[in-house]
N, C-alpha and C positions, 0 to 999 in steps of 0.2 A: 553734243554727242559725237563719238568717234567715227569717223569712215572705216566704212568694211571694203575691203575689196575682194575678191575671189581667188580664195588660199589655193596652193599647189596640192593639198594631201585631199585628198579623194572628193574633189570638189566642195567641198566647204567653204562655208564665208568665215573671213577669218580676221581680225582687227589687225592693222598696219600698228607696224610699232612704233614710237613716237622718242623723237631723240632728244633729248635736254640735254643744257651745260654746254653749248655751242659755243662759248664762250674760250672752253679752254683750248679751243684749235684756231680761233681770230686773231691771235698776237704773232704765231705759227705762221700763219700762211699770209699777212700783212707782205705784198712786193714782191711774195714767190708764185706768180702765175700757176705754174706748174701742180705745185704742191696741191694749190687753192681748187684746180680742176681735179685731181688727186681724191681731195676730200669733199668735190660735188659731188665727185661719183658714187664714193664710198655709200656716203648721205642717199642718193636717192635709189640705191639696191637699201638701203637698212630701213630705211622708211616705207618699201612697198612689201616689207618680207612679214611675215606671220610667223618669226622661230620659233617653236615650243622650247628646245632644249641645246646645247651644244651640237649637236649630231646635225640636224638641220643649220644650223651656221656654218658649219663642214663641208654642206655638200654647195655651199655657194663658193665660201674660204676654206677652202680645204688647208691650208697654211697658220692657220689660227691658233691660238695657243691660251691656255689656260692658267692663267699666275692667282693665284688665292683665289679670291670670289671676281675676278678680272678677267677680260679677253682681249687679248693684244692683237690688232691685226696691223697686218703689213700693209704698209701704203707708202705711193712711189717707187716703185720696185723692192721692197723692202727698206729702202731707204729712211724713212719713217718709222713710227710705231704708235700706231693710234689704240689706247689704254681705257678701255669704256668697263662700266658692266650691267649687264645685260640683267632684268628683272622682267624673265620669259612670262611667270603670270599675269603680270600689270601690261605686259606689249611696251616697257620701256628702255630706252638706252639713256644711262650718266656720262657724259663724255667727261674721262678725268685727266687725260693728258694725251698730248700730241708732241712726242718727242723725236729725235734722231735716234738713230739705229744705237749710236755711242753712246747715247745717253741713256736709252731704259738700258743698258746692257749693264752701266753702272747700279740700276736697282735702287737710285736714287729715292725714286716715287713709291718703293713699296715699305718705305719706312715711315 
């Protein structure tokens, strides 16, 4: 059974979202300390949040951005670009890439 923890929207208990595919930021952050503490952080605001919708991921990451059914957010002072998407019903996050700023810029991953 899922932990609830006690959502921000008018005291509600509200299911912590649960992030899958960690895998595709492991090869990423292998030797880059930084990075790697970069995407703890990331990681334990996205696992204690309850988002229903983009507007609530806003008021955390107001910098976030929306590519098809994708949310790209900045990580590492934007120097990164961590590529998930977000399935608000399920309380789930896909992680689907963790790239350089230069490289989603190419739009490689949305082909």
């Amino acid at each position: 059974m899922r932990s609830k923890v006690k959502g921000n929207f008018a005291g509600r208990e509200e299911a912590r979202l649960h992030v899958i595919s960690k895998s595709a930021w492991r090869q990423a952050v292998v030797g880059n300390r930084s990075l790697r503490a970069a995407i703890a952080e990331w990681h334990k605001i996205a696992s204690a949040a309850s988002w229903r919708n983009l507007m609530d991921v806003r008021k955390v990451y107001p910098s976030d951005d929306l590519v098809g059914p994708y949310t790209v957010f900045n990580i590492k002072g934007n120097t990164y670009r961590l590529i998930v998407k977000i399935e608000y019903r399920w309380q789930m996050i896909f992680v689907k890439h963790l790239l350089t700023h230069a490289e989603c810029d190419r739009k490689v991953w949305t082909k």
